[in-house]
N, C-alpha and C positions, 0 to 999 in steps of 0.2 A: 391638542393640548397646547397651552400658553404657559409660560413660566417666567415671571422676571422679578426682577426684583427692585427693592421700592425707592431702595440709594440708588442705582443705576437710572433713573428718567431724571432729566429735567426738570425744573420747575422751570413754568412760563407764566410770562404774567397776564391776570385776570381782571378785564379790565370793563366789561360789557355791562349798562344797564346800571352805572353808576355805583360798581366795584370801587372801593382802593385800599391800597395797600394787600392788594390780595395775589399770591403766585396762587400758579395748580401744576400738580402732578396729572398726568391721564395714562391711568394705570391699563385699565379693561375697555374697550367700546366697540363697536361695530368693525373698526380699522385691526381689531384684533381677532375679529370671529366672532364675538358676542353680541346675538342676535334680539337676546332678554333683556340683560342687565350692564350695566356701565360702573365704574370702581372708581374712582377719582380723591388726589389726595390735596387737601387745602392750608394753606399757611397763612395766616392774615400777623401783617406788622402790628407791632402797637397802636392802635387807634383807627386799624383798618375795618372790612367792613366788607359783608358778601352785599350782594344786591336785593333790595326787598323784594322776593320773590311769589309769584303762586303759579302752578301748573299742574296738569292732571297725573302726572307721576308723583309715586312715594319716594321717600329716601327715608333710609338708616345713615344716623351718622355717631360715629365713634369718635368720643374726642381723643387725641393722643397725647396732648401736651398742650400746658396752659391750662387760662380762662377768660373768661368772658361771659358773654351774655345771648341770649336769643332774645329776638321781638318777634310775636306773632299778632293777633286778631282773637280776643275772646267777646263774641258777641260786639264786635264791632268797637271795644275798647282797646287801645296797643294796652299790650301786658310783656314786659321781661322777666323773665328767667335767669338764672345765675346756671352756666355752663362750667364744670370743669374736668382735668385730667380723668378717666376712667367711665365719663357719664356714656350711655348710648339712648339716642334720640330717634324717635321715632317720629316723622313726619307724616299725613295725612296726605292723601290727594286733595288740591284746591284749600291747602290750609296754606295762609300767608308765613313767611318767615323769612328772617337777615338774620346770619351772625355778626357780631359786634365783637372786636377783641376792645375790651376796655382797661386790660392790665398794661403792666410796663416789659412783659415779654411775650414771645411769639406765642399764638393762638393754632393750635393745628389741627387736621381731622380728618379722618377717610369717612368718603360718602359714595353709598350703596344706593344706586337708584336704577328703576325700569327702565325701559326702553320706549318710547313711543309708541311703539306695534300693539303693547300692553294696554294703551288705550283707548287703542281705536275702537267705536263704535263695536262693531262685531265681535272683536275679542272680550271685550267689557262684558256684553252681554251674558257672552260665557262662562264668563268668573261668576259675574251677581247671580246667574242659576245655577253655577255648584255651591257657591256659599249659605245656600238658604235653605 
């Protein structure tokens, strides 16, 4: 068992893949025993900005504080979304998405995502034949 708590870590900053203005918390991951899922917590400054992303992991993401916005891909159109305090988001495997803090105070949010192992070919497999 793992127990900490969420004042206690650090924020570092996040900077990969044309990040700014973005710290992270890294709450849960591999470095803690968790071999599934990874917990990570996000702060973006005024006018920051996670990186337009897509990969074959899901994430939940909980906003905490703030607002802003999400860009994804619908059919191949950018579309935003208005993000705030209380919302939780559900992300897609292989669905594009950036957070955007577009307000005048901090943007924040725990994000609940797989683990890579979860993807791999062979495990995949195993999910899509219990899911059907």
């Amino acid at each position: 068992m793992y127990i900490v708590n969420i004042d206690s870590v650090e924020y570092k900053p996040f900077s990969e893949r044309g990040a700014k203005g973005v710290e992270r918390k890294v709450l849960v991951d591999a470095s803690k025993g968790s071999k599934r899922f990874y917990l990570r917590y996000y702060r973006l400054s005024p006018g920051g900005q996670t990186p337009f992303d897509i990969h074959d992991y899901e994430h939940i993401v909980v906003i905490t504080k703030g607002e802003g916005r999400i860009l994804t891909l619908k059919s191949g159109t950018p579309t935003m979304k208005t993000i705030r305090k209380g919302d939780v988001i559900f992300i897609e495997s292989r669905e594009p998405h950036q957070f955007i803090n577009t307000s005048n105070s901090e943007l924040e949010f725990l994000c609940f995502r797989g683990a890579e192992i979860l993807y791999r070919d062979d495990i995949r497999k195993i999910i899509e034949r219990e899911t059907q």
